[in-house]
C-alpha positions in Angstrom: 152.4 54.3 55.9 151.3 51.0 57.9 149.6 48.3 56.1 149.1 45.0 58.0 151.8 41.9 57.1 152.1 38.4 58.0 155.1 38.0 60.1 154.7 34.8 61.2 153.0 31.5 61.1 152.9 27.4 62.8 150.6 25.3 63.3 149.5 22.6 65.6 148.3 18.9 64.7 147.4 16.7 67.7 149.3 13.6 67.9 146.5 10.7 68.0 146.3 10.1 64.6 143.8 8.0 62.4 144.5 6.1 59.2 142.2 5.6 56.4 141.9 2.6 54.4 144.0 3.2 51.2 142.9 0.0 49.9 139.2 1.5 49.2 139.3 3.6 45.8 137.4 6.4 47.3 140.4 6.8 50.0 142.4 6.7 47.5 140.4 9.7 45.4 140.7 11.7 48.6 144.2 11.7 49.2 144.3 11.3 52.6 145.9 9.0 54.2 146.1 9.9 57.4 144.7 12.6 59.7 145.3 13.8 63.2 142.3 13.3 65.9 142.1 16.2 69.2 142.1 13.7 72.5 139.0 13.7 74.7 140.2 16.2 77.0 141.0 19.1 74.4 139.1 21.7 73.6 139.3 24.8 70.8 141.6 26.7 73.5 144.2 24.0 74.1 144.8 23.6 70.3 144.5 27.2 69.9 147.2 27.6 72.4 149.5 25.3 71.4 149.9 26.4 67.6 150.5 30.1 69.6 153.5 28.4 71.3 154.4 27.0 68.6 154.8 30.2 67.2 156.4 31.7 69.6 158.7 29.1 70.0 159.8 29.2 66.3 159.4 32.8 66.3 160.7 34.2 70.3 160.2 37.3 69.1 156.5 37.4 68.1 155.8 37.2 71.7 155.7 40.7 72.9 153.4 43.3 72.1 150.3 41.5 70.8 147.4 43.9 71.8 144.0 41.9 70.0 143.4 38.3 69.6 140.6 37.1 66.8 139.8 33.1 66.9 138.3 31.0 64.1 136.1 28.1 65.8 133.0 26.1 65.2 133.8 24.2 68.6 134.0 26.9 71.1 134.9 25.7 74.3 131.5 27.0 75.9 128.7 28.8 74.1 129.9 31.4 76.9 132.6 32.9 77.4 134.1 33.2 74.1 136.8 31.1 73.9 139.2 34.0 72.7 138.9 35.7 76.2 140.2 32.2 77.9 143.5 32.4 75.3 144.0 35.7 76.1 144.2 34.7 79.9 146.6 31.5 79.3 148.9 32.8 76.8 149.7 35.2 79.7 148.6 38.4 77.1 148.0 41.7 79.0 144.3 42.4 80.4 144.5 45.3 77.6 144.8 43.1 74.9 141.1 42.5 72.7 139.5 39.3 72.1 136.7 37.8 69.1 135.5 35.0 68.3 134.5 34.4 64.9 132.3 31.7 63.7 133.5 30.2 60.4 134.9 27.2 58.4 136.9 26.4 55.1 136.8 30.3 54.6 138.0 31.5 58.0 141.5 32.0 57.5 140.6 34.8 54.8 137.9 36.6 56.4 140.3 36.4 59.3 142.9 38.1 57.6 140.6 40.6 56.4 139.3 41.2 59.5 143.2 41.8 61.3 144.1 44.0 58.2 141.3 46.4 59.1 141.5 46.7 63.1 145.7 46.7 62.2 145.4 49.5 59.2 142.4 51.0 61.2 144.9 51.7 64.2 142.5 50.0 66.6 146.0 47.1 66.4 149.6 47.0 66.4 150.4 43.5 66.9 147.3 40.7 66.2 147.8 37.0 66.8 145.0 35.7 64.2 144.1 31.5 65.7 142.0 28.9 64.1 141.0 25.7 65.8 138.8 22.8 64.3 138.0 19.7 66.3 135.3 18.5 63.5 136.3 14.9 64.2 134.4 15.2 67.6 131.0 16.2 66.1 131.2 13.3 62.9 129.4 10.1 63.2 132.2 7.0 63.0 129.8 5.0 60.6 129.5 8.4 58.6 131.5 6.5 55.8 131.4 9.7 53.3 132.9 12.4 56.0 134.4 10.5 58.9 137.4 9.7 56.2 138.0 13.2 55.2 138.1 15.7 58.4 141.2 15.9 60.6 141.9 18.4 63.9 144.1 21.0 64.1 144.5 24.5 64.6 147.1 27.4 63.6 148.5 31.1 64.9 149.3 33.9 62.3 151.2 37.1 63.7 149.7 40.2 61.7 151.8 43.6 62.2 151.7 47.3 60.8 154.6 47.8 58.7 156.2 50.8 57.0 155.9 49.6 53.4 154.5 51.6 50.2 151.9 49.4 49.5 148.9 47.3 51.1 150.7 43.6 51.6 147.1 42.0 52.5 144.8 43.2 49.2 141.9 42.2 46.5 140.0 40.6 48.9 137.1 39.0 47.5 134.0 37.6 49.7 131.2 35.5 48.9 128.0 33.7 50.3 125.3 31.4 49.3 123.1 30.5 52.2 120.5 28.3 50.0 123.3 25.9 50.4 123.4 25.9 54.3 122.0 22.2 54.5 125.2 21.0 52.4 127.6 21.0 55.7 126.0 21.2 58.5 125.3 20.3 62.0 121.2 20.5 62.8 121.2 20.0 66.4 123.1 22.0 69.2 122.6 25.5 68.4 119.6 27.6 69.2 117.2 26.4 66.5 117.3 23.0 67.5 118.8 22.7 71.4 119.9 19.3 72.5 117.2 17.8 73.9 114.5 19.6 72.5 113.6 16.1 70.1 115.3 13.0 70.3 117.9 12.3 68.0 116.6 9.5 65.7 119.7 7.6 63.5 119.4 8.4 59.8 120.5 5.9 57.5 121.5 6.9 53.5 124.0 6.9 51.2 126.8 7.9 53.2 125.9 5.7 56.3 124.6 6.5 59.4 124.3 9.8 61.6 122.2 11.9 63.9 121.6 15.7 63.6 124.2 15.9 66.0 126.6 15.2 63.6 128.3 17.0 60.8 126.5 15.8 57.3 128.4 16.6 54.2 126.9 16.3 50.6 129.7 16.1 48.8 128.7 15.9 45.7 127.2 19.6 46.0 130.1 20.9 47.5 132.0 20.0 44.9 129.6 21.5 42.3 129.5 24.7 44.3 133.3 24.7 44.4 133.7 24.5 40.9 131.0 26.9 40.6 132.1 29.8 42.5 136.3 29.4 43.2 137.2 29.9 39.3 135.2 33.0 39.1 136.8 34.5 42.8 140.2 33.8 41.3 139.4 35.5 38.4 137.8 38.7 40.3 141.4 38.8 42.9 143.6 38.9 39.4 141.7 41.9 38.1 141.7 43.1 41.3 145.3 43.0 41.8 145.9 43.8 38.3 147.9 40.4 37.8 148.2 37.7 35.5 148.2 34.1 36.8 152.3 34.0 35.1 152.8 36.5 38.0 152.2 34.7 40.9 154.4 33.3 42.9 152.1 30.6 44.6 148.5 29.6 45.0 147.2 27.9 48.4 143.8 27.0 48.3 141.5 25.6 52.1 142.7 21.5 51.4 138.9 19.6 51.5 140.9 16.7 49.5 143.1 16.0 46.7 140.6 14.9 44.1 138.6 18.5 44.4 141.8 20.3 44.6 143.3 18.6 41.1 139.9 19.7 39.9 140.0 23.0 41.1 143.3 23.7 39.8 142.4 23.0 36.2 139.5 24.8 36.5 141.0 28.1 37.4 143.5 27.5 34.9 146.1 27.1 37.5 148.2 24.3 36.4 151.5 26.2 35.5 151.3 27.8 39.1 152.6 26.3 42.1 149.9 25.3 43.8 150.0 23.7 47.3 148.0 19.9 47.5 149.0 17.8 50.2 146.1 16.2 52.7 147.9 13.1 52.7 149.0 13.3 57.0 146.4 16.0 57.3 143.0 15.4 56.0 140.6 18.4 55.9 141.6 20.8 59.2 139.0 23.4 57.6 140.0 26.7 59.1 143.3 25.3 59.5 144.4 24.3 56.4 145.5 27.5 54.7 147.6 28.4 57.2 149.4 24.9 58.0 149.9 24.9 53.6 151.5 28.7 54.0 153.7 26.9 57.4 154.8 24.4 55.0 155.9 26.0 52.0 157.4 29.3 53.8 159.7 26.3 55.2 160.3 24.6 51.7 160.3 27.5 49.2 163.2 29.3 48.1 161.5 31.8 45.9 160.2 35.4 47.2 156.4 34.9 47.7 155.7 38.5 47.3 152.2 37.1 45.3 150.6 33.9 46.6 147.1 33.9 46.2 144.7 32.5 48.6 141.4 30.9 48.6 138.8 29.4 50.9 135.7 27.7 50.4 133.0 25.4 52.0 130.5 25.5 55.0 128.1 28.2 54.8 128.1 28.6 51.7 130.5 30.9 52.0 134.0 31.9 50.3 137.1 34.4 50.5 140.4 35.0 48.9 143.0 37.4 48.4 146.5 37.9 47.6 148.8 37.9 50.1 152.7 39.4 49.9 155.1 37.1 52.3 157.8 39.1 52.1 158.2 40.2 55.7 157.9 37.6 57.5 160.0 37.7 60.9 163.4 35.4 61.3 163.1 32.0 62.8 165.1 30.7 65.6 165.2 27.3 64.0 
């Protein structure tokens, strides 16, 4: 039977690059060190495209065949077209090929997964190319002193195939949403409730600095509560799910908002004696992005089988996602 597989996966990290102050202890908390800024020209579509020829470069034979394309963004190129139709177009993908966008954050990755395993095991899909691309950096106040430090660009392209295996390789998919915490990350003005333009954009001054409703605002503090709230009881829901012990898996590879949360997290879901993939330090948070450039990095490093690695999202919304994904058959590189 076909169930849907992860064959292949890069990423893509513009090359202007930011460095935080690693002399201030709350840089130091975060992690991050460093983190990669999209120039003024790009848009969602150019890093979307380059992570796809990235892929394909690293993978030739991913190319052919891809017949749906599904795009994570918060930074669409236009509010119209979607910006999946224009990737379609410049990747050079047949006119039959579908294209979605999807609007979603920390959690995309998953519900994008979830959302290629049903068109792929649905038959409506042979060959998906699943993109995020997060450009947060361009909607963040500079004198945001809390959140300018932590968000970096990037984007990311995921090859999802029907194979002939015995078993689902994409499964325990867990969802979850808490929309009373919608004003924790979020960006008030631009969209259709408040249009730009409709009321001048005062500067408001607290805690974390200054910023307009234009900009991304980030309270912290309750996204970490809500973190710690609601990750250790997903992780526990996937292992019963999947009927697996945490001893059974073969990695973990949580969205990256910073290392402090992450160390956190890890000891709350009782995680500490599974690899677990922590590294902002050159990346900062890439939101959407970030499960997919940690699964890039350790399908490069790791020599084990990860026939279990469990994976986990969490943030903007509020929403979360995670499942366990087998990474056995993944295609050959070329390099």
């Amino acid at each position: 039977m076909g169930f849907a597989a992860i064959r292949a996966v890069a990423g893509y990290l513009p090359p202007q690059i930011e460095r935080n102050d690693m002399t201030d202890r709350a840089a130091q908390a975060l992690g991050i060190e460093e983190r990669h800024v999209a120039s003024s020209g790009q848009a969602a579509s150019d890093l979307a495209v380059l992570a796809a020829e990235n892929l394909f470069h690293k993978y030739p034979q991913a190319r052919e065949g891809i017949d749906f394309v599904l795009l994570c963004t918060q930074q669409p190129d236009y509010p119209l077209p979607s910006t999946s139709c224009v990737v379609v177009e410049r990747l050079g993908l047949p006119k039959s090929a579908g294209a979605l966008d999807y609007s979603l954050g920390c959690s995309g990755y998953v519900y994008g997964l979830a959302l290629a395993k049903g068109l792929v095991e649905a038959g409506l899909s042979r060959r998906l190319l699943l993109l995020t691309s997060s450009l947060y950096s361009r909607s963040i106040s500079s004198e945001d002193k809390a959140t300018a430090p932590v968000f970096g660009d990037g984007a990311s392209a995921t090859l999802i195939e029907s194979v002939d295996v015995e078993k689902p390789l994409l499964d325990a998919f867990v969802f979850g949403t808490d929309g009373k915490g919608a004003k924790s990350i979020i960006q008030e003005a631009g969209g259709s409730r408040l249009p730009i333009g409709s009321t001048p954009l005062e500067r408001i001054e607290d805690d974390h600095g200054s910023h307009t409703k234009a900009d991304i605002f980030m309270d912290g503090q309750e996204v970490m509560l809500f973190t710690l709230r609601e990750v250790p009881l997903m992780v526990e829901e996937i292992l019963k799910k999947a009927g697996l012990s945490r001893e059974e898996l073969s990695y973990a590879v949580f969205h990256q908002p910073n290392r402090f949360m992450l160390d956190y997290v890890q000891r709350k879901c009782k995680l500490q004696d599974v690899p677990f993939f922590n590294d902002v330090r050159k990346t900062g948070n890439t939101v959407s992005a970030s499960i997919p450039l940690g699964l890039e990095s350790i399908i490069g490093k790791n020599e084990k089988t990860l026939s279990r690695v469990l994976l986990a999202g969490f943030g903007v919304g509020l929403s979360w996602a995670g499942c366990l994904a087998d990474l056995s058959r993944m295609l050959p590189t070329d390099r």
